[in-house]
mmCIF file as Biopython writes it, N, C-alpha, C and O atoms, coordinates in Angstrom:
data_model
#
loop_
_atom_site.group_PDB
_atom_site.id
_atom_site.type_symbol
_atom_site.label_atom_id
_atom_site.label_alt_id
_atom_site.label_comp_id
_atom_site.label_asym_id
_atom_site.label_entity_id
_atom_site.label_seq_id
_atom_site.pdbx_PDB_ins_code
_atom_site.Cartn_x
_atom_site.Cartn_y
_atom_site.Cartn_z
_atom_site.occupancy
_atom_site.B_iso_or_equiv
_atom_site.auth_seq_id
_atom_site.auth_asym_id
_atom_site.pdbx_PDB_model_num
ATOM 1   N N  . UNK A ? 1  ? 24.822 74.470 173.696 1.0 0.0 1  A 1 
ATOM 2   C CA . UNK A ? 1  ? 25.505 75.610 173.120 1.0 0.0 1  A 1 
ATOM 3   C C  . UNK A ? 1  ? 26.893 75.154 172.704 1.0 0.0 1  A 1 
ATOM 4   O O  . UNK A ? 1  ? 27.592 74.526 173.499 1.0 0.0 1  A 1 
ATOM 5   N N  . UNK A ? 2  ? 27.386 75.506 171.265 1.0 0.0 2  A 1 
ATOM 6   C CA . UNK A ? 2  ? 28.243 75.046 170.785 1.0 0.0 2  A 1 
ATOM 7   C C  . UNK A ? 2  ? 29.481 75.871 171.145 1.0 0.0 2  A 1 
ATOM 8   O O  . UNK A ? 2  ? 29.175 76.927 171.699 1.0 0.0 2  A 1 
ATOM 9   N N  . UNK A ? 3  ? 30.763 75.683 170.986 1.0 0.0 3  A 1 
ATOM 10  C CA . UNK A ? 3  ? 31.627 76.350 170.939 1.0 0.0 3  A 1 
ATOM 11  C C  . UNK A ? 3  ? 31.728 77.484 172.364 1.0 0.0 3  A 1 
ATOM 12  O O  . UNK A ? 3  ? 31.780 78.703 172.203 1.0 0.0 3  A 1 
ATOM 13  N N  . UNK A ? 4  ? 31.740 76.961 173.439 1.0 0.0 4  A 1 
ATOM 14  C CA . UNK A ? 4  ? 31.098 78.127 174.312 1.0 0.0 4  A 1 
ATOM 15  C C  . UNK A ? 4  ? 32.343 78.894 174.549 1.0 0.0 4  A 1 
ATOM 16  O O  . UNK A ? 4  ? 33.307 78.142 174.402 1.0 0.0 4  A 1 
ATOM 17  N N  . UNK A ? 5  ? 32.756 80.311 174.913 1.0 0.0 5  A 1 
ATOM 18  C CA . UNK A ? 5  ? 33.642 80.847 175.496 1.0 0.0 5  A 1 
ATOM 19  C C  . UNK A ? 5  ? 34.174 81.636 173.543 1.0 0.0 5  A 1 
ATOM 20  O O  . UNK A ? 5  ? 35.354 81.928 173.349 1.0 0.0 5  A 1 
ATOM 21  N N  . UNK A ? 6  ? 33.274 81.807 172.576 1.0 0.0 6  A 1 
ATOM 22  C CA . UNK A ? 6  ? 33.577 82.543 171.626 1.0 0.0 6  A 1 
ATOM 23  C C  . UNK A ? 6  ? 32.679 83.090 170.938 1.0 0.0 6  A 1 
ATOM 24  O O  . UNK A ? 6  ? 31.482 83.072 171.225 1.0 0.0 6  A 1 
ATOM 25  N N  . UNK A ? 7  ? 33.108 83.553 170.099 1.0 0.0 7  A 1 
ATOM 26  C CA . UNK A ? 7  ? 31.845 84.592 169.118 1.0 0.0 7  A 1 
ATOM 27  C C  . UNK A ? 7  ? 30.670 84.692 170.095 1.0 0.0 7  A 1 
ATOM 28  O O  . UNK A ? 7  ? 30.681 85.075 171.265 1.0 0.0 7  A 1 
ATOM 29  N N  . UNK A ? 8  ? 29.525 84.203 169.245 1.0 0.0 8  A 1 
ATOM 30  C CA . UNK A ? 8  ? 28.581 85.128 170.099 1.0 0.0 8  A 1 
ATOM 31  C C  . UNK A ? 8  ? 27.830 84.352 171.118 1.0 0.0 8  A 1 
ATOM 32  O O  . UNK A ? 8  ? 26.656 84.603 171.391 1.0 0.0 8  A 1 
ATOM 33  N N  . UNK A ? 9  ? 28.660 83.218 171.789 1.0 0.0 9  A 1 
ATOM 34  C CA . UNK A ? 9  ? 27.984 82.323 172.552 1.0 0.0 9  A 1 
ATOM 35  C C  . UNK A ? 9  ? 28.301 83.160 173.944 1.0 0.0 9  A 1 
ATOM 36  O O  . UNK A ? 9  ? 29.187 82.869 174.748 1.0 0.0 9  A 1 
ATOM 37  N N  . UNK A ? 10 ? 27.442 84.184 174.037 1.0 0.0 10 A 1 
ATOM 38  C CA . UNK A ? 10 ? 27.903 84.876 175.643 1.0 0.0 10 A 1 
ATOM 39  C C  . UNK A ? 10 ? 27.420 84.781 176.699 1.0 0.0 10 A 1 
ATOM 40  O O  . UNK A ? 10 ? 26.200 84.626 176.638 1.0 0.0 10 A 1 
ATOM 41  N N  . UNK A ? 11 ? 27.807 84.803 177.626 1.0 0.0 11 A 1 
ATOM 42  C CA . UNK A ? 11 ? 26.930 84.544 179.320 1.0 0.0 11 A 1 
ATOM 43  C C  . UNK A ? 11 ? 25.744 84.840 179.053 1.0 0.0 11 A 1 
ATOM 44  O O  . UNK A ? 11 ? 25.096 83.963 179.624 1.0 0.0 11 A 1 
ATOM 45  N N  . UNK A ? 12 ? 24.873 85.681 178.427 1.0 0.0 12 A 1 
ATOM 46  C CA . UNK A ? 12 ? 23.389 85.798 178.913 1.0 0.0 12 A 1 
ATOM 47  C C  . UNK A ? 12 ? 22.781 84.456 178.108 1.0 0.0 12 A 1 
ATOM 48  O O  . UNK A ? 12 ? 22.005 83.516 178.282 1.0 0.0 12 A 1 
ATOM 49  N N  . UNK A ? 13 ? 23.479 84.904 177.330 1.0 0.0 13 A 1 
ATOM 50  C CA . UNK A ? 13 ? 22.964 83.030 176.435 1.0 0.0 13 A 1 
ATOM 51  C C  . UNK A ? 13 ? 22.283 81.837 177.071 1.0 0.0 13 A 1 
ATOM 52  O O  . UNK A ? 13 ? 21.693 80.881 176.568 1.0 0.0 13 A 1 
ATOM 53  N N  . UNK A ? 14 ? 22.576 82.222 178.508 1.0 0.0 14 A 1 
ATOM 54  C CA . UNK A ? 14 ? 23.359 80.814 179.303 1.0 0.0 14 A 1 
ATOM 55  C C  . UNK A ? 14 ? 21.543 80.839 180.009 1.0 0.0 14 A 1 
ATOM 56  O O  . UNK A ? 14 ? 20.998 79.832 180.461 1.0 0.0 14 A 1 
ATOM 57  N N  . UNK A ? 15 ? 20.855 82.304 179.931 1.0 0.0 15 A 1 
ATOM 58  C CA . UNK A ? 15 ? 19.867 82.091 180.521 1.0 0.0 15 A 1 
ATOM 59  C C  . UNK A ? 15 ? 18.531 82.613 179.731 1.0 0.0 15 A 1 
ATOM 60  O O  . UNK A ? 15 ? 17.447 82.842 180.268 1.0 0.0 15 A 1 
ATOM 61  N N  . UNK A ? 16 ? 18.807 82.735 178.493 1.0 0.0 16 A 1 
ATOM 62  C CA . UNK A ? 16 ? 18.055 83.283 177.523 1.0 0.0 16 A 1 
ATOM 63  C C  . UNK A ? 16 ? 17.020 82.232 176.895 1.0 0.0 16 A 1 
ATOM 64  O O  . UNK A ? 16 ? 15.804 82.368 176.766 1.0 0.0 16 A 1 
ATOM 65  N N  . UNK A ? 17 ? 17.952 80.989 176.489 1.0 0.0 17 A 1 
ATOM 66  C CA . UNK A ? 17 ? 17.352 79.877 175.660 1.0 0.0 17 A 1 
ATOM 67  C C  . UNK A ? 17 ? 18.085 78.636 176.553 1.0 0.0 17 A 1 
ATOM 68  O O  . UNK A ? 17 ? 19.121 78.440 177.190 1.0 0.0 17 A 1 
ATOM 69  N N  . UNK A ? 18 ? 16.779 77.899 176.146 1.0 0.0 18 A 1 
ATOM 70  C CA . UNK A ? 18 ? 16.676 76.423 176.631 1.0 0.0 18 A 1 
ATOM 71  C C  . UNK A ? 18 ? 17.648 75.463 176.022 1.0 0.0 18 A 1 
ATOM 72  O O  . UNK A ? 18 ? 17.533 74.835 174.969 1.0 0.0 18 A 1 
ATOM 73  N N  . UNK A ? 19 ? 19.091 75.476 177.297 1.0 0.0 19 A 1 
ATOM 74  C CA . UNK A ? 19 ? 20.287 75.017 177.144 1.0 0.0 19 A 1 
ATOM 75  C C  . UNK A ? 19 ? 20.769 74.065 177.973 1.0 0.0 19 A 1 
ATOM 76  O O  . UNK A ? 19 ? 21.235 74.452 179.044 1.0 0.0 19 A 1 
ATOM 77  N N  . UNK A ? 20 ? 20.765 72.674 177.677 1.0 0.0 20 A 1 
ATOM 78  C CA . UNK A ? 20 ? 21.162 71.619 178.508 1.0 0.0 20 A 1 
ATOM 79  C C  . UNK A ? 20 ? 22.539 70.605 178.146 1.0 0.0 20 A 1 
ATOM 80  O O  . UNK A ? 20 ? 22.682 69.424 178.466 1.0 0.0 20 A 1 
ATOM 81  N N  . UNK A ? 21 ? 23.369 71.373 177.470 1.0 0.0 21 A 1 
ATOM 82  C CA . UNK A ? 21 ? 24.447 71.124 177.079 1.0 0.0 21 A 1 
ATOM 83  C C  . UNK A ? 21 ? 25.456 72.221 176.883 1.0 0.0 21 A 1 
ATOM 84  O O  . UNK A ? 21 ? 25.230 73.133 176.088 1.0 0.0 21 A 1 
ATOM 85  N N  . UNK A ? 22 ? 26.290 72.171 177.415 1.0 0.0 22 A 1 
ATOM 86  C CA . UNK A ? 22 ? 27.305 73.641 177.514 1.0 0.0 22 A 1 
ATOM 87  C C  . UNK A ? 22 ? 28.667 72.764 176.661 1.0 0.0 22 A 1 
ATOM 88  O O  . UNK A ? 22 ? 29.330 71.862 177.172 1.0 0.0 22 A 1 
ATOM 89  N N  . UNK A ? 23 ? 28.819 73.239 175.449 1.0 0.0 23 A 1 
ATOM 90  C CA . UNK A ? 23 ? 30.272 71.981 174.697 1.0 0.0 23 A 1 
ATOM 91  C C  . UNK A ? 23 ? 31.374 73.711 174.993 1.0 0.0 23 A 1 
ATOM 92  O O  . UNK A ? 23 ? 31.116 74.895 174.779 1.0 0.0 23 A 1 
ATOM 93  N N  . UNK A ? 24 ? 32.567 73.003 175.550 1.0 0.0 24 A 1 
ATOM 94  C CA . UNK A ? 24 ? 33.389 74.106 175.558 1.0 0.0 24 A 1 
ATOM 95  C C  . UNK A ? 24 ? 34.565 73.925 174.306 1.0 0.0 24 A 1 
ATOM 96  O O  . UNK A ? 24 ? 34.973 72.867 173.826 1.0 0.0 24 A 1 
ATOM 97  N N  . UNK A ? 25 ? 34.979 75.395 173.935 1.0 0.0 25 A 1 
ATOM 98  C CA . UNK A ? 25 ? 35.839 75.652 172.723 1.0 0.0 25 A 1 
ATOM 99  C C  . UNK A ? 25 ? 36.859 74.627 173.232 1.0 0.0 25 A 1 
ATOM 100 O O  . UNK A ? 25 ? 36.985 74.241 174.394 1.0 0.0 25 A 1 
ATOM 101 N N  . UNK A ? 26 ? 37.789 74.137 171.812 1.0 0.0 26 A 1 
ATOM 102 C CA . UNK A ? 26 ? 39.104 73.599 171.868 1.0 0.0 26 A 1 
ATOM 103 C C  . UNK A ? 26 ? 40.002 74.186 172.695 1.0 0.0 26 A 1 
ATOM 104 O O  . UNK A ? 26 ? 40.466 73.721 173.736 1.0 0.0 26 A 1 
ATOM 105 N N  . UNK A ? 27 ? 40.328 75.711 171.947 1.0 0.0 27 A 1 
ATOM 106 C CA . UNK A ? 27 ? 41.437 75.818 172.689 1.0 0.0 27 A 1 
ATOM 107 C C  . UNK A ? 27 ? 41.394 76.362 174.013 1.0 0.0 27 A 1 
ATOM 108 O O  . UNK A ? 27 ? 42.357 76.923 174.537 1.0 0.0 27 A 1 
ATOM 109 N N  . UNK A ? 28 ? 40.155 76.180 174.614 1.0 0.0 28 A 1 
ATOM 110 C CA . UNK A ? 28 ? 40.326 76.695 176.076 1.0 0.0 28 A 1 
ATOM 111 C C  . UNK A ? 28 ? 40.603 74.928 176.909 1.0 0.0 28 A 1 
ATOM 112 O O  . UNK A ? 28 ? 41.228 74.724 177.950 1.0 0.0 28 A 1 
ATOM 113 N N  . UNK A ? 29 ? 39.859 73.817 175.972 1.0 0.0 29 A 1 
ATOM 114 C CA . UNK A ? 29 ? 40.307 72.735 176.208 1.0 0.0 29 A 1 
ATOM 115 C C  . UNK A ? 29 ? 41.911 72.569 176.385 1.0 0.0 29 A 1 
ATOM 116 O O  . UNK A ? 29 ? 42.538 71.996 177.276 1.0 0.0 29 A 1 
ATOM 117 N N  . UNK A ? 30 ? 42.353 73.248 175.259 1.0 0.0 30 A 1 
ATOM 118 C CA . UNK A ? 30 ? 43.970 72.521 175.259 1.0 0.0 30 A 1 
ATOM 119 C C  . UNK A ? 30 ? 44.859 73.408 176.687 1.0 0.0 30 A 1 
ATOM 120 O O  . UNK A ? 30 ? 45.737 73.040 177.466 1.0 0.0 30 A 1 
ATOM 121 N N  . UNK A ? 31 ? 44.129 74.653 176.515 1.0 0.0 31 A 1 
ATOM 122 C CA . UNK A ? 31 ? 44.747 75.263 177.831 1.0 0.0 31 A 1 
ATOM 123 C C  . UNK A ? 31 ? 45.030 75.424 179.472 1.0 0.0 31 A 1 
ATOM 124 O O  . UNK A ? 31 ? 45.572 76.258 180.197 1.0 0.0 31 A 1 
ATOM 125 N N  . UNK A ? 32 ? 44.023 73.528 179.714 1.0 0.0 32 A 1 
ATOM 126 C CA . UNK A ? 32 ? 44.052 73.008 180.689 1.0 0.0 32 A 1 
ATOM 127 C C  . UNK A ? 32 ? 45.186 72.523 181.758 1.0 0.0 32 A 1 
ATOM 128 O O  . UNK A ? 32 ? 45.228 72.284 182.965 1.0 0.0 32 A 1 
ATOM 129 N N  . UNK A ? 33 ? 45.922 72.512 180.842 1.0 0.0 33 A 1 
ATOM 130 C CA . UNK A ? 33 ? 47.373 72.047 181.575 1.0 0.0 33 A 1 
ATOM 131 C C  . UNK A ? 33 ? 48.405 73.472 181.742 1.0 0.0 33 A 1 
ATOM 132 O O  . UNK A ? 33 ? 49.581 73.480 182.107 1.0 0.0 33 A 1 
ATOM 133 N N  . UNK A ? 34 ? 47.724 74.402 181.429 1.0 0.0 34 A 1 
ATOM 134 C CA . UNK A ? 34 ? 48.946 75.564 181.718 1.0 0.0 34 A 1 
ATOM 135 C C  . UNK A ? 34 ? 48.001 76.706 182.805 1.0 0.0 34 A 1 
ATOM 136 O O  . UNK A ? 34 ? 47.052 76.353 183.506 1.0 0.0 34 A 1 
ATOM 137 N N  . UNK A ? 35 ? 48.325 77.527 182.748 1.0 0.0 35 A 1 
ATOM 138 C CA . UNK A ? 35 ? 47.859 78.781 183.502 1.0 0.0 35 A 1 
ATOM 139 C C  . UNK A ? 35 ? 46.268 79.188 183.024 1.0 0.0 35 A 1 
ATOM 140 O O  . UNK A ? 35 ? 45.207 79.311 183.635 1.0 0.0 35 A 1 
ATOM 141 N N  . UNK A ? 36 ? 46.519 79.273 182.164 1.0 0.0 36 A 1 
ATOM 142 C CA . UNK A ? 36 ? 44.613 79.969 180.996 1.0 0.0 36 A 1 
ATOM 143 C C  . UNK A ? 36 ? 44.304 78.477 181.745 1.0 0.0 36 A 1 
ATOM 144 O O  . UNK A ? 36 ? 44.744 78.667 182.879 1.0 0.0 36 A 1 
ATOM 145 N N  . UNK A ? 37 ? 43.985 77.639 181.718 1.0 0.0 37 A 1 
ATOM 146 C CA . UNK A ? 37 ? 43.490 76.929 182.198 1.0 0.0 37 A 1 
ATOM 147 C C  . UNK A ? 37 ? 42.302 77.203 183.017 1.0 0.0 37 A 1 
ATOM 148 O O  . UNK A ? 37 ? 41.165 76.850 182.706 1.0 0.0 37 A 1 
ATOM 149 N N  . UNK A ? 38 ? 42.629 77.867 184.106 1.0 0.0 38 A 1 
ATOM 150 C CA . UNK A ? 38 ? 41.610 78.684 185.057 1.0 0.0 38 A 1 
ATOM 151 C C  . UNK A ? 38 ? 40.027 78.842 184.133 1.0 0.0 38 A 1 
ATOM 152 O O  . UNK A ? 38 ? 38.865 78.629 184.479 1.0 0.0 38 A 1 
ATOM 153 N N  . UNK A ? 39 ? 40.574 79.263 182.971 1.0 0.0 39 A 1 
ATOM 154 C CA . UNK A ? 39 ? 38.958 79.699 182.377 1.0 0.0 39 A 1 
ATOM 155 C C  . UNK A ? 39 ? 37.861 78.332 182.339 1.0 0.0 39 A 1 
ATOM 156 O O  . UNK A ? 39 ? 36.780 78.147 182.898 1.0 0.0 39 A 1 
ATOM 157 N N  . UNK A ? 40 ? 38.779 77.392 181.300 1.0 0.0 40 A 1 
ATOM 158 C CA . UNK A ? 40 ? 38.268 76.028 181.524 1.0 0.0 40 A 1 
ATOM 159 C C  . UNK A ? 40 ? 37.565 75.534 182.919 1.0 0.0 40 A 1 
ATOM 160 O O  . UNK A ? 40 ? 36.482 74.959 183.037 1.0 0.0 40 A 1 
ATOM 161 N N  . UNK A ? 41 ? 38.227 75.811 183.650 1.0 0.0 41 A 1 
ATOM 162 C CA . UNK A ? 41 ? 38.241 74.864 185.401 1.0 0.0 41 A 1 
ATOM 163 C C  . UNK A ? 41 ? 36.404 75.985 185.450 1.0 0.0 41 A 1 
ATOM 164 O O  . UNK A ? 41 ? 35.288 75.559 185.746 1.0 0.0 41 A 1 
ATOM 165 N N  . UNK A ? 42 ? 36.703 77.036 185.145 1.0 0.0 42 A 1 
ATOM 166 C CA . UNK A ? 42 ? 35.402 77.892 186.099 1.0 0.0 42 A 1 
ATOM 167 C C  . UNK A ? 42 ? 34.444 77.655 184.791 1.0 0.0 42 A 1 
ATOM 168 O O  . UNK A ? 42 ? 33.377 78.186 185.099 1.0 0.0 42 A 1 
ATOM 169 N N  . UNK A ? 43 ? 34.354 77.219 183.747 1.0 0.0 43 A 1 
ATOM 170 C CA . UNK A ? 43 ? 33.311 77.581 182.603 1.0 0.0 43 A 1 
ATOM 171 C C  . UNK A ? 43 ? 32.427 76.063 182.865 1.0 0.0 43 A 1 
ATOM 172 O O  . UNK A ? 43 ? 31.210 75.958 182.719 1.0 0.0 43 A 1 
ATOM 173 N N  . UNK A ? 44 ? 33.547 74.718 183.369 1.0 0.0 44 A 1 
ATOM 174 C CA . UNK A ? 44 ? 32.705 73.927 184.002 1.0 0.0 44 A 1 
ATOM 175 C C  . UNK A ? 44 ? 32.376 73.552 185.215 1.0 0.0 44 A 1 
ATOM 176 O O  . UNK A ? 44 ? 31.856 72.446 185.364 1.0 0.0 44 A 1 
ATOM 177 N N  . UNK A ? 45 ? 32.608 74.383 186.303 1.0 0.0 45 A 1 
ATOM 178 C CA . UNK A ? 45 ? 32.004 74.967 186.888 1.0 0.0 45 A 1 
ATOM 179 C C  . UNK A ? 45 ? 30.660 75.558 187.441 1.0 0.0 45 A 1 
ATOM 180 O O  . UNK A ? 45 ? 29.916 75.454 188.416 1.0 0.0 45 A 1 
ATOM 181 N N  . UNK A ? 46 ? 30.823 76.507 185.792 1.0 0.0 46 A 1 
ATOM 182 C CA . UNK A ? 46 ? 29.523 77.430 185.916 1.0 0.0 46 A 1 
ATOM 183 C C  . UNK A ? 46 ? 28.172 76.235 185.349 1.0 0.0 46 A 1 
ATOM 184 O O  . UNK A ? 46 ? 27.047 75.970 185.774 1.0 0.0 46 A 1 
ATOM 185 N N  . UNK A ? 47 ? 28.740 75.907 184.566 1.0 0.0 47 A 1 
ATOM 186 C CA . UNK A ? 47 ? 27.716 74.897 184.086 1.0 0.0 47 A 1 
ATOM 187 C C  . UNK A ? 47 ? 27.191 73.652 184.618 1.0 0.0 47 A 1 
ATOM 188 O O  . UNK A ? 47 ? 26.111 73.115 184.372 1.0 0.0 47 A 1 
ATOM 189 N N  . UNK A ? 48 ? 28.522 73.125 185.708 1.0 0.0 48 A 1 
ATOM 190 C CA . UNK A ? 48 ? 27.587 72.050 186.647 1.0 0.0 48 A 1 
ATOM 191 C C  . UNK A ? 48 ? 26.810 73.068 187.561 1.0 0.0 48 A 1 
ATOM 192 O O  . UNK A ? 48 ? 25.915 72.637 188.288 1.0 0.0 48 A 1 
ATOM 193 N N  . UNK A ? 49 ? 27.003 73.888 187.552 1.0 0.0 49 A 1 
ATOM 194 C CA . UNK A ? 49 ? 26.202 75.020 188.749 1.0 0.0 49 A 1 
ATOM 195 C C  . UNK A ? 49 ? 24.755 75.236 188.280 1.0 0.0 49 A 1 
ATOM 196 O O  . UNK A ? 49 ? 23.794 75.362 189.039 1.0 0.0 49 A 1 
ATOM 197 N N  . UNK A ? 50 ? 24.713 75.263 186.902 1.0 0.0 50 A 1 
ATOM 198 C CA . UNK A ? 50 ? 23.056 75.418 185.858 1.0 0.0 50 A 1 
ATOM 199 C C  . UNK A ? 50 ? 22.680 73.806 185.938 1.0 0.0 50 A 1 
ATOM 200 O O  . UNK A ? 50 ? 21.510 73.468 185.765 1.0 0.0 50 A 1 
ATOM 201 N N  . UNK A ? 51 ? 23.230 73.280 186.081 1.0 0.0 51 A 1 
ATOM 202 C CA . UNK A ? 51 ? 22.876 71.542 185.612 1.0 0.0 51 A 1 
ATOM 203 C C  . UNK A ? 51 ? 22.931 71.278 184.678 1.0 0.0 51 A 1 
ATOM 204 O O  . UNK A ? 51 ? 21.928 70.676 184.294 1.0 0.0 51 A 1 
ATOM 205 N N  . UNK A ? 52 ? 23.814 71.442 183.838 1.0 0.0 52 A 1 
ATOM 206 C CA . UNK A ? 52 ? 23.925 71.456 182.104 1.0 0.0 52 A 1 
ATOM 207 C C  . UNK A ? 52 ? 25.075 70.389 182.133 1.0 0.0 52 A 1 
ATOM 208 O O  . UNK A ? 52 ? 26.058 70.485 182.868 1.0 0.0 52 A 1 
ATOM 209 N N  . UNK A ? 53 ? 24.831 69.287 181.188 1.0 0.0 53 A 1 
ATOM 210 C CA . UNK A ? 53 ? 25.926 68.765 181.094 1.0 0.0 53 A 1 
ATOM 211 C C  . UNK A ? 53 ? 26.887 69.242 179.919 1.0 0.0 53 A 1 
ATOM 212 O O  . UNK A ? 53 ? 26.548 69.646 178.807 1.0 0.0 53 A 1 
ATOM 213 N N  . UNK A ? 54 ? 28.498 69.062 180.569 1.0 0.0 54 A 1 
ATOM 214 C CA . UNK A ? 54 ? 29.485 70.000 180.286 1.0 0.0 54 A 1 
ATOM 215 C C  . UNK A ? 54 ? 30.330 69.217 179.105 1.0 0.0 54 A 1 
ATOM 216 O O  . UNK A ? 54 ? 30.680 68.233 179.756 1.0 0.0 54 A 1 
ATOM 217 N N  . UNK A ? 55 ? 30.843 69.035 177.882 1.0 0.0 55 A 1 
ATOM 218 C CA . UNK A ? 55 ? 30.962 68.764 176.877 1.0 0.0 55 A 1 
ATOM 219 C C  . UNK A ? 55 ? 32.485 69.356 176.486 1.0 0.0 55 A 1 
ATOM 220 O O  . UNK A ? 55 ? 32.316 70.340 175.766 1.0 0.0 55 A 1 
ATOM 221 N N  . UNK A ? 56 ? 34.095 69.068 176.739 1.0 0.0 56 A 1 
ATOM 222 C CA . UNK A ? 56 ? 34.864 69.479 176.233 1.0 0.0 56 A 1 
ATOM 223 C C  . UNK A ? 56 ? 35.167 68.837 174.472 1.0 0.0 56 A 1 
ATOM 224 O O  . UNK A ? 56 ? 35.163 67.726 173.942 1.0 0.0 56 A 1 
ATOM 225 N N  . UNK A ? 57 ? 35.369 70.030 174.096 1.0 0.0 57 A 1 
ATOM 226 C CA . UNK A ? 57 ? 35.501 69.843 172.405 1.0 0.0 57 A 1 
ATOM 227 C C  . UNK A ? 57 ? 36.752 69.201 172.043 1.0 0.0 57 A 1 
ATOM 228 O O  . UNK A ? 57 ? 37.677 69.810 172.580 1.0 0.0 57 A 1 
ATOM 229 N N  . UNK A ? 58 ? 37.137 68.265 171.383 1.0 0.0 58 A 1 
ATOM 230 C CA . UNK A ? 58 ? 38.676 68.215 171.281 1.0 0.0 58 A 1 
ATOM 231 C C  . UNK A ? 58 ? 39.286 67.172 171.838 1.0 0.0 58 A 1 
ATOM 232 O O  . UNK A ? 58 ? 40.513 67.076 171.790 1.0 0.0 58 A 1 
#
């Protein structure tokens, strides 16, 4: 799943279709070093939690 954490890539997604790659958006990438960050830290997370390997964009 491309671009995850926008448009219409939404959580049920995650269990709808046969998904073994979770690539996360840029700018939740770039927001790793500040506070928003948090989203990043839990989105790979959620995805080593599915067994999906986790893919930052950027």
């Amino acid at each position: 799943m491309d671009d995850f954490g926008t448009g219409y890539s939404s959580l049920s997604c995650l269990l709808k279709f046969p998904i073994d790659v979770l690539k996360i958006d840029k700018p939740f990438v770039h927001a790793i070093s500040t506070s928003s960050g948090i989203l990043a830290s839990a989105m790979i997370a959620m995805g080593n939690s599915l067994h999906y390997k986790v893919v930052a964009e950027g």
